[in-house]
C-alpha positions, 0 to 999 in steps of 0.5 A, a space after each residue: 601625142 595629147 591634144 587639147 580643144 575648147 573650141 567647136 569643132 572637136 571630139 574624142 573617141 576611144 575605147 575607155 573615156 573618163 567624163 568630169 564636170 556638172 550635171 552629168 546624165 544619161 542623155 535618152 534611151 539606147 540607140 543604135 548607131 546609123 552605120 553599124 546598128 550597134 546599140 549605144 547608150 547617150 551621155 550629156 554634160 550641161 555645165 563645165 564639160 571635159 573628157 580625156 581618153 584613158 585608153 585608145 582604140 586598137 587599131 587607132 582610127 577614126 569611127 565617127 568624125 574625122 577631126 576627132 582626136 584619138 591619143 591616150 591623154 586628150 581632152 575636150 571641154 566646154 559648157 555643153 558635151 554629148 556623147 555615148 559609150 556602148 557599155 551602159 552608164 547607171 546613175 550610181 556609176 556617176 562619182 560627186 565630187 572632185 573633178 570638175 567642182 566650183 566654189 559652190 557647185 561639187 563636181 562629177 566624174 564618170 569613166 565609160 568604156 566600149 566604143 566611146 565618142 564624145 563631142 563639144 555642142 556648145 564650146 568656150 571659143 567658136 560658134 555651137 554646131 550647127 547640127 547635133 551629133 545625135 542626128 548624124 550618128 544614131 538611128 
């Protein structure tokens, strides 16, 4: 069943995710997550967010938010994502172009694989969170 979101709060997690917008980078160095100490790689979008889960977790369940959709085909988007894959993402690996152009600005796209999550900051509909995923999630 695909689910979508523009409104906070709302995230997605999956074992492959594909990242489309503007200004798309690697968000700081690695981290390890709080609860396993697995090192992850942080991503961020700043302008016209969205991501779609291209393959689910096996097993499907919930490694970081409990409201976090996790079906093949859901998406997310808004003007300000975070997250992180435990596969590194290269500046070389981020596509221009496509997905997620304007009139005036080219898009970006990226797809990340390994355990993937990604959040909505800052959504089109309700207020930002109110604590960034980064304080909760990484050590």
């Amino acid at each position: 069943m695909m689910n979508r979101s523009a409104s906070t709060p709302a995230a997605i997690e999956g074992s492959e995710i594909s990242i489309a917008g503007q200004d798309i980078r690697p968000a700081g160095l690695p981290r390890p997550l709080r609860e396993t100490q697995e090192v992850v790689f942080p991503i961020s979008v700043k302008k016209r967010g969205k991501s779609t889960i291209i393959s689910e977790y096996n097993p499907k369940e919930y490694k970081f938010r409990d409201y976090s959709f996790l079906d093949s085909g859901s998406e997310i988007e808004g003007p300000i994502l975070w997250g992180f894959s435990s596969d590194p993402l290269h500046r070389d690996s981020i596509s221009v172009g496509g997905a997620g152009r304007t009139h005036s600005h080219s898009g970006q796209h990226v797809q990340v694989s390994g355990i993937c999550f990604m959040e909505i900051i800052k959504g089109y509909i309700g207020s930002p969170v109110l604590t960034h995923p980064q304080n909760d999630l990484l050590a």
